[in-house]
Backbone as JSON, one array per atom type, in Angstrom:
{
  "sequence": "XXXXXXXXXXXXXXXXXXXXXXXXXXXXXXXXXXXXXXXXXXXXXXXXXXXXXXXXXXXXXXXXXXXXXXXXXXXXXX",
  "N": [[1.51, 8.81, -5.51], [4.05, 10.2, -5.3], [5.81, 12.57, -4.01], [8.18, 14.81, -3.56], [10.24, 14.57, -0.85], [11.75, 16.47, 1.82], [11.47, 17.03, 4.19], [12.83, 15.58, 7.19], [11.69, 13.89, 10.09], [12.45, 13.41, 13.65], [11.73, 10.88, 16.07], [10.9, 10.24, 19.38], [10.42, 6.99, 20.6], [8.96, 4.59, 23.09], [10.03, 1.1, 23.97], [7.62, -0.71, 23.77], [5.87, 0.59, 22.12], [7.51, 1.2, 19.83], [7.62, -1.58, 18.86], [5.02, -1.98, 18.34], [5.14, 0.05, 16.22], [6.74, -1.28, 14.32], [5.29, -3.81, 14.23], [3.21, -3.59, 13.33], [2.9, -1.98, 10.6], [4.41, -4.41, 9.64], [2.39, -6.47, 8.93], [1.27, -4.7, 7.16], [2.52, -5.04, 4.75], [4.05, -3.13, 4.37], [6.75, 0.01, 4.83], [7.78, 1.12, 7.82], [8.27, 4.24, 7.52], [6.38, 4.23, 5.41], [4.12, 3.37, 6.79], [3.2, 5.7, 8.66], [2.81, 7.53, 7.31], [0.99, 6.88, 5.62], [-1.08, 7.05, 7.25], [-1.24, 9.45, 8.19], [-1.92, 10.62, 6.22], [-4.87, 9.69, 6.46], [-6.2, 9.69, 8.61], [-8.49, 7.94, 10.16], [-7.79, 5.26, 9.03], [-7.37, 1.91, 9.15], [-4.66, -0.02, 8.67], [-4.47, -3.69, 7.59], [-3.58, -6.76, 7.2], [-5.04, -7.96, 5.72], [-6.38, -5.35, 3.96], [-4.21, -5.02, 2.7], [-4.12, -6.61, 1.42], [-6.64, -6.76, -0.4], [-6.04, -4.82, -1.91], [-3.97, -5.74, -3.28], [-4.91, -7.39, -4.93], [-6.94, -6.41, -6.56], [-5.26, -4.54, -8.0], [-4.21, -6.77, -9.48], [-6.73, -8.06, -10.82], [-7.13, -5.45, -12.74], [-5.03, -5.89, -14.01], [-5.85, -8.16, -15.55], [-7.82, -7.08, -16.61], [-7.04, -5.63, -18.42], [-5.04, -7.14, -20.27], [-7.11, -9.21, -20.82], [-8.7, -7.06, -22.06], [-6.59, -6.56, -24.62], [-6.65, -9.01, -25.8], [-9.42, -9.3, -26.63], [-9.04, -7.24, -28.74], [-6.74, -8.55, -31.02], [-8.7, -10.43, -31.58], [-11.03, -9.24, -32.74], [-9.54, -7.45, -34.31], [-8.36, -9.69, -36.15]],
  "CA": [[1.84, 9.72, -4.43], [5.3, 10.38, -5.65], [6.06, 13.71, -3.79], [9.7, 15.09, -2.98], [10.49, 14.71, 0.75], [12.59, 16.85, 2.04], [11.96, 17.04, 5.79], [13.2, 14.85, 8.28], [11.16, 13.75, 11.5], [13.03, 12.5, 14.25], [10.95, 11.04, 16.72], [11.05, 8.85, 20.36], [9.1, 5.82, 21.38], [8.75, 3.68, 23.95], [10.41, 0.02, 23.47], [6.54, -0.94, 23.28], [5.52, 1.33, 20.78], [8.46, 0.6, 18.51], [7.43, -2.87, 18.51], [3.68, -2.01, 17.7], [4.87, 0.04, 15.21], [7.36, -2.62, 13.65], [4.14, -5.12, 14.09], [1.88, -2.62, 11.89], [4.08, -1.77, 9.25], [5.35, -5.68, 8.83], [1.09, -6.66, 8.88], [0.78, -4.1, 6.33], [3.52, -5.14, 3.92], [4.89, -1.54, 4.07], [7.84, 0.14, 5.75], [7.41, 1.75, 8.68], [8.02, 5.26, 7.48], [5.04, 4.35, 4.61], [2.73, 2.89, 7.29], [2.71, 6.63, 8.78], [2.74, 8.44, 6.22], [-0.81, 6.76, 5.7], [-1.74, 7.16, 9.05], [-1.28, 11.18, 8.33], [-2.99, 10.83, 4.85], [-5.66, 9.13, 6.77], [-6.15, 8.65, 10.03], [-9.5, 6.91, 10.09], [-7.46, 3.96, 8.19], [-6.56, 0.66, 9.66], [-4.14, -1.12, 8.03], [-4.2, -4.94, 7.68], [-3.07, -7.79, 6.16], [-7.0, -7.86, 4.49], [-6.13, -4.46, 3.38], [-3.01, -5.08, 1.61], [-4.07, -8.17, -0.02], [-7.43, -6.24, -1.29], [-5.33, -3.56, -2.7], [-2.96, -6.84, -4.26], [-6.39, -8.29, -5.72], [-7.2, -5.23, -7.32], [-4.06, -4.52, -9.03], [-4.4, -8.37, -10.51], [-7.81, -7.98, -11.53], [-7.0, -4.31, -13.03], [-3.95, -6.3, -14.91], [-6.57, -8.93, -16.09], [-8.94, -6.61, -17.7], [-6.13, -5.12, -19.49], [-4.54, -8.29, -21.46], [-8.73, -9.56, -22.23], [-8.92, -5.76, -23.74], [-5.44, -6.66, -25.27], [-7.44, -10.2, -26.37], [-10.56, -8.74, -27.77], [-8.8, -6.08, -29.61], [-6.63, -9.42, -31.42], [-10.05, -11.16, -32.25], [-11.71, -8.0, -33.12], [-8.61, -7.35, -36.08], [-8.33, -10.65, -36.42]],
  "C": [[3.36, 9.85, -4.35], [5.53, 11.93, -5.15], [7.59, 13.37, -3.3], [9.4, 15.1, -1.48], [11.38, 15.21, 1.22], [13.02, 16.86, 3.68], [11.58, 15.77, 6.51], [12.46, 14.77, 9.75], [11.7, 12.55, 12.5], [11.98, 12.51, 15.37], [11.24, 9.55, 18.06], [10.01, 8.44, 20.8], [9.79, 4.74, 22.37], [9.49, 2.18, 23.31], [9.17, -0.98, 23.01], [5.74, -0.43, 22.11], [6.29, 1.15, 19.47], [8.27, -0.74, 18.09], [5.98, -2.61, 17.35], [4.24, -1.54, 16.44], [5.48, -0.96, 13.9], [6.31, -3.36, 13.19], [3.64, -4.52, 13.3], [1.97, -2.87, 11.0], [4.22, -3.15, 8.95], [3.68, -6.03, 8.39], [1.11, -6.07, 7.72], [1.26, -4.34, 5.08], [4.15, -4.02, 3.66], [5.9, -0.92, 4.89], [6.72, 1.04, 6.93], [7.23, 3.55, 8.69], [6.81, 5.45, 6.58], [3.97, 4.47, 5.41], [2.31, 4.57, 7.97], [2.34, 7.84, 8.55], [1.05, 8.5, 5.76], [-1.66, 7.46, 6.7], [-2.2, 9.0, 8.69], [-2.1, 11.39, 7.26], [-4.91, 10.66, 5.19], [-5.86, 8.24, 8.06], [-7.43, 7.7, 10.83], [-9.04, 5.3, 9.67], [-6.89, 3.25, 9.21], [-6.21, 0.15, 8.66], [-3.59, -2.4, 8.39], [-3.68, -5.96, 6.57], [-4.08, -7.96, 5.05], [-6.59, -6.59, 3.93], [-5.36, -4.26, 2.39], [-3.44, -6.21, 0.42], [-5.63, -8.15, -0.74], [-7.4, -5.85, -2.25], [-4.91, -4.62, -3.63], [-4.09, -7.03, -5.34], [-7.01, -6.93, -6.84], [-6.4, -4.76, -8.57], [-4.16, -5.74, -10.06], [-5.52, -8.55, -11.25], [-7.62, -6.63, -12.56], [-6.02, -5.26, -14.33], [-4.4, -7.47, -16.15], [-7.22, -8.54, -16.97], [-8.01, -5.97, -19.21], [-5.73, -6.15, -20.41], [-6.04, -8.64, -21.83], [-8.68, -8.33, -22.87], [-7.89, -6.2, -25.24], [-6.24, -8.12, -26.43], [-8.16, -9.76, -27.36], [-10.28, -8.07, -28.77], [-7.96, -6.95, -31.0], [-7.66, -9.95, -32.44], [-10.48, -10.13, -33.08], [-11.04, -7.7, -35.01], [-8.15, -8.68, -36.88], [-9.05, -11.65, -37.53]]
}
């Protein structure tokens, strides 16, 4: 999701709301302009700490299957 950004949204919150969203965003491992960027991609989505560290687990397993292909393909010419 590499798009150009060109426009700027300035926007005011509450000294409570700036916290929540601080709290979100840090929960989520993502900045604060990412976490609502989601939010707009998808606003059914909660993001949590379980969420982020699904996504992590995914990526690591994804990175796993790749070096055994990398393995088998070894053995295979081997």
């Amino acid at each position: 999701m590499s798009r150009k950004r060109t426009i700027q949204k300035n926007i005011r919150l509450s000294s409570e709301e700036a916290e929540k969203l601080s709290s979100f965003a840090n929960k989520a491992g993502i900045s604060e302009g990412e976490y609502i960027r989601r939010l707009i991609a998808d606003p059914k989505h909660v993001f949590t700490d379980e969420t982020n560290n699904l996504y992590r687990l995914y990526r690591e397993y994804k990175r796993q299957g790749v070096l055994l292909g990398k393995i088998a393909h070894v053995i295979e010419d081997g």
